[in-house]
C-alpha positions as CSV (number, residue, x, y, z in Angstrom):
1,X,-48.1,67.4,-25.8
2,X,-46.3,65.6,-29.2
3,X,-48.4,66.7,-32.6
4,X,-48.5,62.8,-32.5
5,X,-50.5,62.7,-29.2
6,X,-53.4,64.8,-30.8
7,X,-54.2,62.5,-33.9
8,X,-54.5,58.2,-34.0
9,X,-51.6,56.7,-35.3
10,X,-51.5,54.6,-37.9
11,X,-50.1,50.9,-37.3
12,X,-49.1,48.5,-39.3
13,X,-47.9,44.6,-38.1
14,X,-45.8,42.3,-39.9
15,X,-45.4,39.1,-38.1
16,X,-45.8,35.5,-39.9
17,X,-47.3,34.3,-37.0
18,X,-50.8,35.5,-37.0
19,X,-51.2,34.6,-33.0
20,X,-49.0,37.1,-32.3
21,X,-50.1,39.4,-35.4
22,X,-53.9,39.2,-33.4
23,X,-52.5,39.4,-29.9
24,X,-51.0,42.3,-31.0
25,X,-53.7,44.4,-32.9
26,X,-55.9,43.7,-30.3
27,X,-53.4,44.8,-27.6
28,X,-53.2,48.2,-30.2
29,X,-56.2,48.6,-30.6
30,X,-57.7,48.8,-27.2
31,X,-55.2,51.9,-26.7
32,X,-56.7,55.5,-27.0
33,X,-54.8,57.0,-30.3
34,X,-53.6,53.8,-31.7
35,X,-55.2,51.9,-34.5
36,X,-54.1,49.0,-36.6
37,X,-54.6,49.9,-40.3
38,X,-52.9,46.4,-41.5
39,X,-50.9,43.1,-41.1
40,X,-49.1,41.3,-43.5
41,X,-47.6,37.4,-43.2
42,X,-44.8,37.5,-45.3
43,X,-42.3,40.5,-46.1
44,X,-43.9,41.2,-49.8
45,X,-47.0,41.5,-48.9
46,X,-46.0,43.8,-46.5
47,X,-43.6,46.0,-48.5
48,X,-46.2,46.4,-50.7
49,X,-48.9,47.3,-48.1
50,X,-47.3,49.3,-45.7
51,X,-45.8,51.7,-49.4
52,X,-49.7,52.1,-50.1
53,X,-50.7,52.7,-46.4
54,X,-48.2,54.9,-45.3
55,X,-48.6,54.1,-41.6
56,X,-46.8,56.1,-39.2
57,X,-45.1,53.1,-37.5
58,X,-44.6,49.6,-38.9
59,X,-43.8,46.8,-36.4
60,X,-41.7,44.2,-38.4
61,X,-40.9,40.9,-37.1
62,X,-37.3,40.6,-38.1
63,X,-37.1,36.4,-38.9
64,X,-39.7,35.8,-41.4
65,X,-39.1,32.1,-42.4
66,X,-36.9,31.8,-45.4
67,X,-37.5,36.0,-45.7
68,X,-35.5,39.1,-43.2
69,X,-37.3,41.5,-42.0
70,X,-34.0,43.4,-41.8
71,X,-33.8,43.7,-45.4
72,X,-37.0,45.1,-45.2
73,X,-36.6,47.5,-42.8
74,X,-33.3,48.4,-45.0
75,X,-35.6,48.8,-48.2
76,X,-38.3,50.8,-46.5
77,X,-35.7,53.5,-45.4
78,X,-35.6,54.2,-49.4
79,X,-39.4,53.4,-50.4
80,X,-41.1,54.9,-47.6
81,X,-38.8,57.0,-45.2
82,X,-41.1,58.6,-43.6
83,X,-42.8,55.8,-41.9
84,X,-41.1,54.8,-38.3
85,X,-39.5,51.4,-38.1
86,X,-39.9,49.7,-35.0
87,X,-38.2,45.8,-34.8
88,X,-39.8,43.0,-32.9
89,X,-37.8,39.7,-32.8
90,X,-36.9,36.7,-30.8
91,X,-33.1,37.0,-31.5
92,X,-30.6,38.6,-28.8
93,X,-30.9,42.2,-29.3
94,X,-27.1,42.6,-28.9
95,X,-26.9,40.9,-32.4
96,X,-29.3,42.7,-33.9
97,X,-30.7,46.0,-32.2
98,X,-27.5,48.0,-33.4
99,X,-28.0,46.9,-36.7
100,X,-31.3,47.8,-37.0
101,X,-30.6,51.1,-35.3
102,X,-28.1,51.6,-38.4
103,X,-30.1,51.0,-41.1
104,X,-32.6,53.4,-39.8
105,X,-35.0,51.5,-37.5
106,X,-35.8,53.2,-34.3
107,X,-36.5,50.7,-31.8
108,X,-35.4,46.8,-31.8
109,X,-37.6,44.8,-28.6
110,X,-37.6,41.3,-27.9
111,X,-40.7,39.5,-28.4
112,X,-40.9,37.8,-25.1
113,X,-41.3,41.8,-23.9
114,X,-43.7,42.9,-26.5
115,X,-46.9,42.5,-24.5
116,X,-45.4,44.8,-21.7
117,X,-43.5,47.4,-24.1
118,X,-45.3,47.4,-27.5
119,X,-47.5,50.1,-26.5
120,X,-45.0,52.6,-25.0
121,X,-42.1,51.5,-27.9
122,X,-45.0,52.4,-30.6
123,X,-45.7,55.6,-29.2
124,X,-41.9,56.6,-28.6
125,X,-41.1,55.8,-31.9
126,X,-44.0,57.8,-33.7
127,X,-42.1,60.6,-31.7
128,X,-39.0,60.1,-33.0
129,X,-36.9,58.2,-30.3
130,X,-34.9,55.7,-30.2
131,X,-36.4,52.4,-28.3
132,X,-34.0,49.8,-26.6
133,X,-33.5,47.8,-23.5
134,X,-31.8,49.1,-20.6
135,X,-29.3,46.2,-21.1
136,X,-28.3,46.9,-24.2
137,X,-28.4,50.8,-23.4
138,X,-26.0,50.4,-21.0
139,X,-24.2,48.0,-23.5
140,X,-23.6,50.9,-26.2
141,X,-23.0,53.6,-23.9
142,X,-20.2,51.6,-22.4
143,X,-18.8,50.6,-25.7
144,X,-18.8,54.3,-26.6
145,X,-17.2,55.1,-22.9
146,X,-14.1,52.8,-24.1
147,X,-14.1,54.4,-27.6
148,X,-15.7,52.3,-29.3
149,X,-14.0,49.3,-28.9
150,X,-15.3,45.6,-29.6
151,X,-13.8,42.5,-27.8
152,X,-10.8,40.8,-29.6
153,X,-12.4,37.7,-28.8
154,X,-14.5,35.8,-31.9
155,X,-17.8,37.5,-31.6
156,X,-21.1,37.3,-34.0
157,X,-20.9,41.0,-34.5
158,X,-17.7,40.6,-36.5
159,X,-20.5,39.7,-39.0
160,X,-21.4,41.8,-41.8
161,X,-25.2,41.4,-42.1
162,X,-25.3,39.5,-45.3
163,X,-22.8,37.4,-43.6
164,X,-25.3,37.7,-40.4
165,X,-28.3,36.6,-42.9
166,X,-26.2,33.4,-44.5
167,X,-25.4,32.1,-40.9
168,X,-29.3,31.9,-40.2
169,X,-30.3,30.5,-43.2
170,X,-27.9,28.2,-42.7
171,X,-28.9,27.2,-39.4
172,X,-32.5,26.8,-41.0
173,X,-30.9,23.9,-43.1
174,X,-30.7,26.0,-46.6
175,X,-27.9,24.6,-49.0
176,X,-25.4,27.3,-50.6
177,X,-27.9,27.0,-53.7
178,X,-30.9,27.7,-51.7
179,X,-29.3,30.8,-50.1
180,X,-28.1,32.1,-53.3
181,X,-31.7,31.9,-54.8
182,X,-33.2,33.8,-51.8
183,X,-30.3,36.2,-51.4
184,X,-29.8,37.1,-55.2
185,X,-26.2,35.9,-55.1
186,X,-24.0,33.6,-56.8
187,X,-23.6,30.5,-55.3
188,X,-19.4,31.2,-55.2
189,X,-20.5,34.3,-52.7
190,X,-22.3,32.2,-50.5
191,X,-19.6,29.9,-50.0
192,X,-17.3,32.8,-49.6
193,X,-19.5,34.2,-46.9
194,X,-19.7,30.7,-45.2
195,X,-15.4,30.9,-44.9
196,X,-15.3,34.6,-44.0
197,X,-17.7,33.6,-41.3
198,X,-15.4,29.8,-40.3
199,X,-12.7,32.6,-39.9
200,X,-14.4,35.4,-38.0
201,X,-15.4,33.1,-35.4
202,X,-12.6,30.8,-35.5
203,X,-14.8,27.7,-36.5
204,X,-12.0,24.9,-37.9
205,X,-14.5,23.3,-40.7
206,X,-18.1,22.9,-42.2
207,X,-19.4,21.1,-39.2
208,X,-18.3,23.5,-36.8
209,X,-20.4,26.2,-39.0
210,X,-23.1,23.8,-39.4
211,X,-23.5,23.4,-35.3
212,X,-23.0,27.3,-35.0
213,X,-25.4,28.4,-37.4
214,X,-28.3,25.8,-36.3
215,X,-28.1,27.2,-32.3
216,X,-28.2,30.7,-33.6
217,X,-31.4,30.0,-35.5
218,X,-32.8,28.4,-32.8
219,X,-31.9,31.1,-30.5
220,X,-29.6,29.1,-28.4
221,X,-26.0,30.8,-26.8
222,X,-24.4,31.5,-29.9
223,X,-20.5,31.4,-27.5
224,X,-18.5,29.1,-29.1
225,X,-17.4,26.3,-27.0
């Protein structure tokens, strides 16, 4: 038996949709050991809470609107390292889970799975372990098989995460000004983000971008066609 297993763990949910923040906490709390000691709607609220409540697991939704809950996670690791990060998110995990692994989150699950897996990813990560898929499991161990190496082939993980974070805000219809104000950048970044990404993917010209980045917010195929 874990030293976890003999005490209630402490959860906290940060989700800006409270349907799923309340189907949640009720899912949490109905387990032996688990309790939910907060929620938060939007990622400052949360930063502030979960510094002051210490929980030993925060679930963070990783799209919150205009705000990333990736950023947060990366922030946490330096404000409160000692609580475990676990990532919930509607976005492809193979875009996403190996980043949050490397920024220090321990688990990354869809959220069409979360009903099934929350309880079991929550207590894995309280232990320490690391909490994929099997899919994307198999998808890193295979990479790591063949050294390492990535397709040749344009790819979305050619994308550095700020890069990652213009080309959803993009999608979500913010102008280079509006992603500079939420991004604390200069506008003149933003626009040089926008042509690194045109040339990691190979997209000939704004519209192209435009069409990319608005199916990756929405969580359609993100293969260029």
């Amino acid at each position: 038996m874990t030293e976890n297993a003999k005490r209630t763990l402490r959860i906290f949910l940060m989700d800006d949709h409270p349907i799923v923040t309340d189907g949640l906490a009720r899912l949490i709390d109905n387990e032996a050991g688990l309790k939910v000691c907060g929620t938060a709607m939007d990622v400052e609220t949360a930063r502030e809470a979960i510094i002051k409540e210490k929980p030993d697991v925060a679930v963070l939704d990783l799209a919150m609107g205009k705000d990333s809950g990736l950023e947060l996670a990366a922030d946490l690791r330096h404000v409160a390292p000692d609580v475990k990060l676990l990532l919930l998110s509607m976005y492809d995990e193979q875009v996403y889970a190996e980043r949050a692994l490397q920024i220090g989150a321990l688990g990354y699950i869809m959220k069409e799975e979360a009903a099934d897996r929350i309880i079991d990813a929550i207590r894995r990560v309280a232990d320490g372990k690391v909490v994929l898929s099997e899919r994307m499991t198999d998808f890193l161990l295979h990479r790591a098989a063949h050294n390492g190496r990535k397709s040749q082939a344009p790819s979305i993980e050619q994308l550095s995460d700020r890069e990652l974070e213009t080309l959803r805000l993009t999608g979500m219809g913010r102008t280079s000004r509006e992603i500079a104000e939420q991004l604390h950048l200069s506008i003149k970044t933003v626009d040089n983000y926008k042509e690194r990404i045109k040339r990691k993917l190979e997209l000939r010209n704004a519209q192209e971008l435009a069409r990319y980045a608005f199916e990756f917010a929405s969580n359609r195929s993100t293969d260029k066609t």
